[in-house]
N, C-alpha and C positions, 0 to 999 in steps of 0.2 A: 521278230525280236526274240521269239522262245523260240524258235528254230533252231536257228543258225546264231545267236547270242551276239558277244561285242565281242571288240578284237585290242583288249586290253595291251596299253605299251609297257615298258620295263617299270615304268612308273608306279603302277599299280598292279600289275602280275610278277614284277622283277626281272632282270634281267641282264645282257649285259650290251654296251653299247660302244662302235669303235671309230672314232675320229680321223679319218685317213686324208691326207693333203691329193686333191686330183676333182678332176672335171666330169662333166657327164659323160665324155667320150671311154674315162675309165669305169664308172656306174656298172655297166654290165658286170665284166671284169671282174673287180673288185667283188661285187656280190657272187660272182661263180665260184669264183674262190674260197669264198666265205664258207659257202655251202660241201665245197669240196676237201673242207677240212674238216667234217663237222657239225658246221653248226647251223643252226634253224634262223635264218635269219627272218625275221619280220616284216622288214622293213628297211630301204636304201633309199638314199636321195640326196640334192646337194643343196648343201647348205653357204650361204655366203658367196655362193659363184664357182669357189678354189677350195669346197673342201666337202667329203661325202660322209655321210653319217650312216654308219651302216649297225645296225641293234637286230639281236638274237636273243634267243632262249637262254636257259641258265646255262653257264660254262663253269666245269672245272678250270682250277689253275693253268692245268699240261694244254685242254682244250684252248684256254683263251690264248695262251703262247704259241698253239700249233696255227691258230687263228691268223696271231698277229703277224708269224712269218709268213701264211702264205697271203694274207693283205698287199702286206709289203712289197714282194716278189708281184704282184700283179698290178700297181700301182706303178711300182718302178720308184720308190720308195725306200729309207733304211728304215727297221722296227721301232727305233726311237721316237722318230715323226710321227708314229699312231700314240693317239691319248685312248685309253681303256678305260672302262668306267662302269662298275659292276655294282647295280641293286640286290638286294635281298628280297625273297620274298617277303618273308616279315613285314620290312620296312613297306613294300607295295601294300601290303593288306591293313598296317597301319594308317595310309596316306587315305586308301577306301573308307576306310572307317570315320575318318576324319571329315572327309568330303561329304560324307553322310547323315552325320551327328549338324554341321553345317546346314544341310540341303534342311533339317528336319528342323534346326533353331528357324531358321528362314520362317517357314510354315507357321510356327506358331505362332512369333510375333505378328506377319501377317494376317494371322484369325485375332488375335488382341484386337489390333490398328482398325480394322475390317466392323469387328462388331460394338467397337466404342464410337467409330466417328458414322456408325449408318446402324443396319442391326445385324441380330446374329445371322439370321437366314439369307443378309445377301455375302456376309462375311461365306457361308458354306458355298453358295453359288460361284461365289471367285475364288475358291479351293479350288472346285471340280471345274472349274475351268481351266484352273493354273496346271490342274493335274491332266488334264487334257491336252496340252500344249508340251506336258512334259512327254506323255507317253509318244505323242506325233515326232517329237525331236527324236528321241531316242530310239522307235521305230525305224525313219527315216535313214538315220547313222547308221544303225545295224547293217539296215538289205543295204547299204551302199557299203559296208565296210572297213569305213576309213577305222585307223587307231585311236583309242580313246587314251587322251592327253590330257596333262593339265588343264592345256589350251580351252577342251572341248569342255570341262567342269566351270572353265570361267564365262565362257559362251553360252553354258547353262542358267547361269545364274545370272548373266544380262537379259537374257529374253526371260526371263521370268520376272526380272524387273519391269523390262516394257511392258508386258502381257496386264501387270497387277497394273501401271499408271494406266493405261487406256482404258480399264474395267473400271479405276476409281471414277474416271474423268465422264462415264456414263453414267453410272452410279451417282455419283455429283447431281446429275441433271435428273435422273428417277425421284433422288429425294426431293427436290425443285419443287417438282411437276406431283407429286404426292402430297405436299404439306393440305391439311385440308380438305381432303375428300370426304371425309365422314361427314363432314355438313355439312358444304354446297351439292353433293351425290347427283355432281356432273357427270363422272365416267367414272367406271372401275380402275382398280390399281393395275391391272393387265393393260387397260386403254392407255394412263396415263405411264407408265412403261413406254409402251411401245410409242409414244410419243416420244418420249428423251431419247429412244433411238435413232428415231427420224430427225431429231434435233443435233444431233454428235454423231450422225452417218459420215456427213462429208469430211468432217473435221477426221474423222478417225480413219476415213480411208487415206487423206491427203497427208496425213501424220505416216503412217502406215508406208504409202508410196515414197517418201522421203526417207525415213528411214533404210527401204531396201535397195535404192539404189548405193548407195555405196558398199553396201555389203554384197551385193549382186556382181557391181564391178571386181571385189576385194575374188570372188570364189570363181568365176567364170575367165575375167581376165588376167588375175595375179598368179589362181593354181590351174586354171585350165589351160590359158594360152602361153602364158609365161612361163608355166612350171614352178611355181613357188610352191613347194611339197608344206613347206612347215606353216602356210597358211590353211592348208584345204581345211583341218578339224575345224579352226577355229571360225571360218568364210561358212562352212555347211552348217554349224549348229547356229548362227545368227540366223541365218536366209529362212531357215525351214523356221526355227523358234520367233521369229519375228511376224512371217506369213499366218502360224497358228493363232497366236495371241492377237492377233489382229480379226481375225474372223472370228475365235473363241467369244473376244469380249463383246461382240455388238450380236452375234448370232447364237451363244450360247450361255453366257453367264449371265444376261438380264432375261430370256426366257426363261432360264430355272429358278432364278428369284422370283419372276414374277408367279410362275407355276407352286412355288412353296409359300408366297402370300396369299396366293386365291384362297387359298385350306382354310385360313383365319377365319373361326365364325364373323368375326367383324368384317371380315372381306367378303363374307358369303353374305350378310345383313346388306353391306352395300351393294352390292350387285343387284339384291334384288328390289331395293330400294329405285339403282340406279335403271334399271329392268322396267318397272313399276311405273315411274315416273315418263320412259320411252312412251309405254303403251298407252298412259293416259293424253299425251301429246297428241300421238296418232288418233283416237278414236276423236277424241276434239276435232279434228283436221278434218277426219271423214265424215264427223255430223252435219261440219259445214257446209263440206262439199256437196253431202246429199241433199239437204236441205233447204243450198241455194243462199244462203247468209252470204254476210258480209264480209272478202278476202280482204286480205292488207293492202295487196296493187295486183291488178287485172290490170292486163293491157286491152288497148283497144283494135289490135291486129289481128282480123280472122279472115278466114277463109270465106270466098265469094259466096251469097248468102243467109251467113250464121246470126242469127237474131243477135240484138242488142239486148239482150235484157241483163248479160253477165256486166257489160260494161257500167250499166245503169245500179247493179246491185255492188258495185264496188268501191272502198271507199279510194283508193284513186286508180282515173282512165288515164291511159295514156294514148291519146287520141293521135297518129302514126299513118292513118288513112288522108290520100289526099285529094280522091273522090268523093269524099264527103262532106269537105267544108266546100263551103260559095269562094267562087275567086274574087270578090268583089265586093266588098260590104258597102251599101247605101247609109249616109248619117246624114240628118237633118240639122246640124250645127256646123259652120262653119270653124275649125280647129287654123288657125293663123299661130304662124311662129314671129317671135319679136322681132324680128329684122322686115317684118311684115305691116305691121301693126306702126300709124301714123298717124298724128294727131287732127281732128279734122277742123278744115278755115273756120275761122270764126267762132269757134265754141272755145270754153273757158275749161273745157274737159281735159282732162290731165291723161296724154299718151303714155301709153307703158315705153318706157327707155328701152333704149339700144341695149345688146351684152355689154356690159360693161361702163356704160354710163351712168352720171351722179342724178338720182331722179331730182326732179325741180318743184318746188310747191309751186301753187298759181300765183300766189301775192308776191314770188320773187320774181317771175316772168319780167323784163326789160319790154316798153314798149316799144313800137316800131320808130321813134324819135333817137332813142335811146336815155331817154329820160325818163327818172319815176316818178310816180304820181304820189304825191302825199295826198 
C-alpha cells in the first residue's frame, strides 16, 4: 500500500471520461485510439452490454476533441454519440475530503456507542480492530489494483459496519459472562472472555460464511467470469472487508480487551484471588489422596489383584466386578408373590387378594349354603 499506492478514478484525482456506443469486440480499439491521440487512459470497459466507458487523465479542450474524433473514427461512430464528461481536480480532492471528514464522524460516534453501552477499553479494542480491517482492505485493493471508486468508499463503509455488529455481538456475550466476578472469583476476566468466544464462535463464523457467499459469487462470477467491470471495486472491497472483520472480531478485538482489563489492579486482585483459591483446591485433593481419606465416588473396577481397601475408604463403590459377587444368594424366608399366596381349607385366616381384587373381611364370607349366619 506505500509502495505502489491506490489507483484513484476521475472521481477523486479528476479526470476526464468518454461514453462511446460499441461492444467488447470495439474495447481494444477504442482504447488504442484513445491513447493514440493522446490521452492516458486509465481505464475501458463495457458498460450496459452496447456501450464502453473509456476515462483518462486530465484533457485540454483541443486534446478531449482530438480524442473524441479519433473515438469516433474507431468505433465507427459520428462524434455527437460520444457523451464527454470532464472532472476537476478540485472537485476530486473535494469529494476525498469529504469521504474522509465521514470515514472520521463514523469513528467517533462509534467510540461514544462503544464506551456507553460496555466500557472505554473494549470501545478502544473494537477501534483497532476496525482499523485493522480497514488497513487489510485497503492493502489488499492496492497490490491488486483495481480503481478506487465511489463504489469502493461505500464497500468501505459496509464492512465496517459488519466488522463493528459481529465485535458488538461478542462483546454482548463478554459482558454476560463478566457480571460478577469480583465475588464469586470463579475465573478471571481473560477466562470468562474466552469463554464468550467459545459461546459466539459458530454463530459468527455461520454469520460470516453466509454473508460471503453472495459477495463471493457477485466478484468471481459477475467480474471474473462474466466481465461485469463496474462490479469488481465494489465485489473486492466486500469479500476481503467482510473475511477481515470476521476473523478480526472473535480473534483480535476480544483478545486486546481482554489483554487491557488484565492491567486493572482489580483484575490483578482477582486473578490472584482466583489463582489462590485453585491452589487451595488442589493441595485439599492431594492431602486426600495421600492420606487415603475419604473420595466422593471410587469405583470398584481394578486391576487383577489391587487391594480393596480404596473401595472400602470410599464414600460410594461402584461395585462393576462380576467375579466377586455369589451367583446365588441362599434366604431362609420363603418370598411368594400374590398370585401365589392362597387361602388355606378350613382356617378363618384372611388370604392376601389377588392384583386387583376387593379384600373381603371374615364376617362377610358367604357360607358354603349360601346363607348367612346371624
Amino acid at each position: 500500500m506505500l509502495i505502489s499506492g491506490f489507483n484513484f478514478g476521475i472521481e477523486f484525482a479528476g479526470g476526464n471520461s468518454f461514453r462511446v456506443p460499441g461492444t467488447s469486440a470495439e474495447l481494444t480499439a477504442v482504447q488504442t485510439a484513445a491513447e493514440n491521440a493522446g490521452a492516458a487512459v486509465s481505464s475501458a470497459q463495457v458498460v450496459g452490454g452496447n456501450e464502453i466507458l473509456l476515462r483518462t487523465g486530465q484533457l485540454s479542450n483541443n486534446q478531449e476533441t482530438a480524442v473524441i474524433d479519433a473515438v469516433a473514427n474507431a468505433a465507427g461512430v459520428r462524434p455527437n454519440e460520444i457523451s464527454p464528461q470532464a472532472v476537476s481536480a478540485a472537485w476530486g480532492q473535494d469529494i476525498t475530503n469529504q469521504a474522509l471528514i465521514a470515514l472520521v464522524v463514523f469513528l467517533v460516534a462509534v467510540v461514544l456507542f462503544l464506551a456507553v453501552r460496555f466500557q472505554p477499553k473494549l470501545a478502544a479494542a473494537a477501534i483497532i480492530a476496525l482499523l485493522h480491517d480497514l488497513l487489510v482492505t485497503a492493502g489488499v485493493y492496492s497490490l491488486v489494483g483495481f480503481e478506487v471508486t465511489p463504489s469502493t468508499v461505500i464497500g468501505l463503509l459496509t464492512i465496517l459496519g459488519f466488522s463493528l455488529y459481529d465485535t458488538v455481538v461478542v462483546f454482548d456475550k463478554v459482558d454476560e459472562n463478566t457480571k460478577g466476578l469480583s465475588s464469586s472469583a470463579r475465573m478471571t476476566w481473560g477466562e470468562a472472555a474466552n469463554l464468550a468466544v467459545n459461546q459466539t464462535l459458530m454463530r459468527s463464523i455461520n454469520t460470516s460464511i453466509i454473508a460471503l457467499l453472495p459477495v463471493a459469487g457477485l466478484l468471481f462470477v459477475g467480474a471474473g467470469l462474466l466481465g461485469v467491470g463496474t462490479l469488481k471495486d465494489l465485489a473486492l472491497v466486500l469479500f476481503v472487508g467482510l473475511a477481515a472483520g470476521a476473523y478480526s472480531s472473535i480473534f483480535l478485538a476480544t483478545p486486546i480487551a481482554a489483554d487491557l482489563k488484565e492491567r486493572e489492579p482489580e483484575q490483578v486482585q482477582l486473578r490472584k484471588r482466583v489463582l489462590a483459591r485453585r491452589s487451595a483446591a488442589a493441595r485439599q485433593a492431594h492431602a486426600r489422596a495421600a492420606s487415603g481419606g475419604p473420595t466422593t465416588v471410587a469405583s470398584a473396577r481394578r486391576a487383577g489383584g489391587a487391594p480393596r481397601a480404596a473401595a472400602r475408604n470410599s464414600s460410594v463403590a461402584v461395585a462393576d466386578r462380576e467375579d466377586g459377587l455369589p451367583g446365588r444368594v441362599e434366604a431362609d424366608v420363603v418370598i411368594e408373590s400374590p398370585s401365589t399366596v392362597r387361602p388355606e381349607p378350613g382356617s378363618g385366616a384372611t388370604a392376601a387378594p389377588r392384583p386387583g381384587a376387593k379384600p373381603q373381611r371374615p364376617g362377610n364370607r358367604k357360607s358354603s349354603g349360601g346363607k348367612r349366619r346371624r
